[in-house]
C-alpha positions as CSV (number, residue, x, y, z in Angstrom):
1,X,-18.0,-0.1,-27.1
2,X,-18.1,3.5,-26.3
3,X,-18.8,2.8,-22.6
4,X,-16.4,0.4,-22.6
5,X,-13.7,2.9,-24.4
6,X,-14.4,5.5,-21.7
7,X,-13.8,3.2,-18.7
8,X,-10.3,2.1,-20.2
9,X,-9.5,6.0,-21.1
10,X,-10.5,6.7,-16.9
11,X,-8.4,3.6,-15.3
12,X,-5.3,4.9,-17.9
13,X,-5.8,8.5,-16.3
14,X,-6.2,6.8,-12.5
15,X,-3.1,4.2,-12.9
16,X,-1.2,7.8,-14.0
17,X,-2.5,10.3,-11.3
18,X,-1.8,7.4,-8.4
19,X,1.3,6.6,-9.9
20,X,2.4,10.3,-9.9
21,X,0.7,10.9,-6.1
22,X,2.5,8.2,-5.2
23,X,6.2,8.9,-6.1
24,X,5.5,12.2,-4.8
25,X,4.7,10.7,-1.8
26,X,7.8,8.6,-1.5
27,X,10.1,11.6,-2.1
28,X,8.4,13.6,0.7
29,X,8.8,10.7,2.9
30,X,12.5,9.9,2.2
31,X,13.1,13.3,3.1
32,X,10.8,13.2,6.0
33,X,13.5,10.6,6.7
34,X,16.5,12.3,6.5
35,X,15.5,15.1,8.1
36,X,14.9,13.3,11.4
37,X,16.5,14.2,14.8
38,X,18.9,12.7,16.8
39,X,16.3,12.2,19.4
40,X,13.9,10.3,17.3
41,X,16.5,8.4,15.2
42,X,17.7,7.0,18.7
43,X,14.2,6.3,19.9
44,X,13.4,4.3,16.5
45,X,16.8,2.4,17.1
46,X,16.2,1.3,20.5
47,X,12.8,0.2,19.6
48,X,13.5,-2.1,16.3
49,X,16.3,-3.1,18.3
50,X,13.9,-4.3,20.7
51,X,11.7,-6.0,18.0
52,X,14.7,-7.3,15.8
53,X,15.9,-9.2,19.7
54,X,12.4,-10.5,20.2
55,X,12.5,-12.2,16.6
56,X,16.1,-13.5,17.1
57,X,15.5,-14.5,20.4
58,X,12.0,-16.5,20.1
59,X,10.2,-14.4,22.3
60,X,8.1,-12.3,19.3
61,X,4.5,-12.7,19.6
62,X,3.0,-13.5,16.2
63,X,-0.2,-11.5,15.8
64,X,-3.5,-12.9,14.8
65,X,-4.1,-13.8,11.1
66,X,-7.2,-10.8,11.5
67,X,-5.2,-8.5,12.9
68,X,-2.3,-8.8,10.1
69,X,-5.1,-8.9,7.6
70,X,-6.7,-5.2,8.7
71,X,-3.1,-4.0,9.1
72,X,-2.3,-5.1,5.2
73,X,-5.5,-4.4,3.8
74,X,-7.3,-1.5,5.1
75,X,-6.0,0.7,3.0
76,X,-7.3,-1.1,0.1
77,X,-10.5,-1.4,2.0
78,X,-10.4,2.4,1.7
79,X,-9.8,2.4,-1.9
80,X,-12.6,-0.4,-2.7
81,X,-15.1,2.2,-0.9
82,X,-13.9,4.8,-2.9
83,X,-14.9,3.7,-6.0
84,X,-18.3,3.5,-4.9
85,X,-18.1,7.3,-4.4
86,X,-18.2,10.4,-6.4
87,X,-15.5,11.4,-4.1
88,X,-13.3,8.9,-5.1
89,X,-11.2,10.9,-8.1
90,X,-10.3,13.4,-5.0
91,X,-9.6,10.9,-2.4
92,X,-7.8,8.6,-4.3
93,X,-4.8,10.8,-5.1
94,X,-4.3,11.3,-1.5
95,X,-4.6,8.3,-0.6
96,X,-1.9,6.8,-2.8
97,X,0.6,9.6,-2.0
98,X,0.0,8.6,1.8
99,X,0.6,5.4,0.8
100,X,3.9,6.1,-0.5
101,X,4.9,8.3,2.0
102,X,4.8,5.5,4.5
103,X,6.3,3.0,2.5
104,X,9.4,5.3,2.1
105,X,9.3,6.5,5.1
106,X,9.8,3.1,7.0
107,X,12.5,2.1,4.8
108,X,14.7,5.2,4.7
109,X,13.9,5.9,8.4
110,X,15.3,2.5,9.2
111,X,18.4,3.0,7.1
112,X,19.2,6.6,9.1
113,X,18.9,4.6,12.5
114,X,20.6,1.8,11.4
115,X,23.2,2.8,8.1
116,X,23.5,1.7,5.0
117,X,24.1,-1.6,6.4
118,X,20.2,-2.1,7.4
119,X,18.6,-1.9,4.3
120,X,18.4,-5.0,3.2
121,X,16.2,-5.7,6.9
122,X,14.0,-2.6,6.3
123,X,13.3,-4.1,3.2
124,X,12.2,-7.4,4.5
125,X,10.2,-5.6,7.2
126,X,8.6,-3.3,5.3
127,X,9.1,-3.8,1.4
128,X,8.5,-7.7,1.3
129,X,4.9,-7.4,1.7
130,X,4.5,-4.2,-0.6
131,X,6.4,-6.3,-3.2
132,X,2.1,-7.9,-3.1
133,X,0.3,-4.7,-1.7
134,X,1.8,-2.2,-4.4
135,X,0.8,-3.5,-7.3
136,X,-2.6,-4.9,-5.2
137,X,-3.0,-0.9,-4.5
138,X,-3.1,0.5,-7.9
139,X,-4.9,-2.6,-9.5
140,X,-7.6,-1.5,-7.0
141,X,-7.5,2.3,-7.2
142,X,-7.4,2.2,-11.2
143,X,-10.6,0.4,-11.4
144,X,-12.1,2.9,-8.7
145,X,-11.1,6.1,-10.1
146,X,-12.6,4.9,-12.8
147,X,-16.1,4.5,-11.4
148,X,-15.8,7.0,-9.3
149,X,-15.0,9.5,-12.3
150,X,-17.6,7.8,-14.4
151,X,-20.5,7.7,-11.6
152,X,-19.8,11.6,-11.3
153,X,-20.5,12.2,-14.8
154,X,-23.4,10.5,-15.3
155,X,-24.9,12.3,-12.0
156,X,-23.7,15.1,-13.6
157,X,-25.6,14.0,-17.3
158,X,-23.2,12.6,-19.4
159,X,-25.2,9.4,-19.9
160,X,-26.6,6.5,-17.9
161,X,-24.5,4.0,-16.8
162,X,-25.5,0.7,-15.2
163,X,-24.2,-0.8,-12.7
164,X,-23.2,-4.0,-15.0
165,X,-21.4,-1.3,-17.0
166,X,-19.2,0.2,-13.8
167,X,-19.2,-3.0,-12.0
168,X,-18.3,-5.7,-14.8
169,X,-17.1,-9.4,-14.3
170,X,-13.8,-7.8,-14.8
171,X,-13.8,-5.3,-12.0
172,X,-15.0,-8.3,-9.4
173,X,-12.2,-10.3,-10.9
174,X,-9.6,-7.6,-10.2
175,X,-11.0,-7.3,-6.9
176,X,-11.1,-10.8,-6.0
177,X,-7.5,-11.1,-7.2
178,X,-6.2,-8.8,-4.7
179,X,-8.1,-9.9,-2.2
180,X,-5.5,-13.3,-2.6
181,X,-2.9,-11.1,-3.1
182,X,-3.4,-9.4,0.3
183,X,-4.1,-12.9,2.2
184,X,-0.6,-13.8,0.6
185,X,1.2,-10.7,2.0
186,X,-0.4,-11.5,5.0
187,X,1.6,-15.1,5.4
188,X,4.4,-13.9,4.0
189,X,4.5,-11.2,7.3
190,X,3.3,-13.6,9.2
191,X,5.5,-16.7,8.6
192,X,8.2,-16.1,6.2
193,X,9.6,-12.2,7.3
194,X,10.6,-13.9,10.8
195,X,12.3,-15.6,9.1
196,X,14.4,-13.8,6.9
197,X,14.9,-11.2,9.9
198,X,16.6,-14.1,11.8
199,X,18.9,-14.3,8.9
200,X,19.9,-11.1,8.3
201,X,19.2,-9.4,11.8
202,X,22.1,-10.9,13.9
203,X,24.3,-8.3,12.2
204,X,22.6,-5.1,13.3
């Protein structure tokens, strides 16, 4: 019970230090945003132009299903590793307040290039999918701060823990439920945000 009590106590503490990397991350990357040039506002317009046409037009060539997949997911591959390191409670900050940087950044450096009008096509490019990868993200990093922070105490002798104890039914659950969750974001980029960009793209 105590073992068990100690791994909730670390995911609580790893759901509220990504969490917090995270918005940070999205506030440096909306600013990021808004503090673009002209030069590079008109150079992301001309090429989402270009992309947005190819979509309307027919002529967009739909990537591989693999490709998509390490696009979506490698960050969580990244995050899955980490919780088999002791350097994971370092790392795993970071890497969610990258995470949110790009996410924000996309979206608000869309909405410069294209006004206030755009957002709701920067949000099917680039927040549909995250509506599955987000939650997908911290599910994963929770778990693997956990273990990380856990594997680096008992190293450092608070206790033996076995890998049962770290690695539990529940932690290959959660794993294997965002590992659906990620195929799904992948056919939703793949097959359904086309789509919705040919509905709401013809007015850019």
């Amino acid at each position: 019970m105590a073992r068990g009590s100690g791994l909730e106590r670390e995911e609580f503490l790893g759901l509220m230090v990504t969490v917090v990397f995270f918005v940070c991350g999205i506030v440096v990357g909306a600013f990021a945003a808004r503090n673009l040039d002209a030069t590079g506002t008109a150079s992301l317009h001309a090429s989402m132009s270009g992309y947005i046409a190819q979509i309307l037009d027919g002529t967009h060539v739909v990537p591989g299903i693999l490709s998509t997949l390490w696009m979506t997911g490698r960050v969580h591959l990244l995050v899955l590793f980490l919780g088999f390191s002791l350097l994971g409670t370092l790392c795993l900050p970071v890497v969610a307040g990258v995470r949110g940087f790009y996410l924000s950044f996309s979206i608000a450096a869309f909405i410069r290039a294209f006004g206030l009008g755009g957002w709701p096509v920067a949000f099917v490019l680039f927040g549909a999918g995250a509506l599955i990868t987000v939650p997908c993200f911290f599910l994963l990093a929770t778990q693997a701060f956990a273990t990380s922070a856990n594997l680096g105490r008992s190293l450092l002798g608070g206790g033996k823990l076995s890998v049962r104890t770290l690695y539990s039914r529940a932690y290959v659950m959660r794993t294997a439920f965002c590992v659906v969750g990620l195929l799904s974001a992948v056919l939703v980029e793949l097959y359904l945000t086309p789509v919705f960009v040919r509905w709401m793209g013809s007015g850019l």
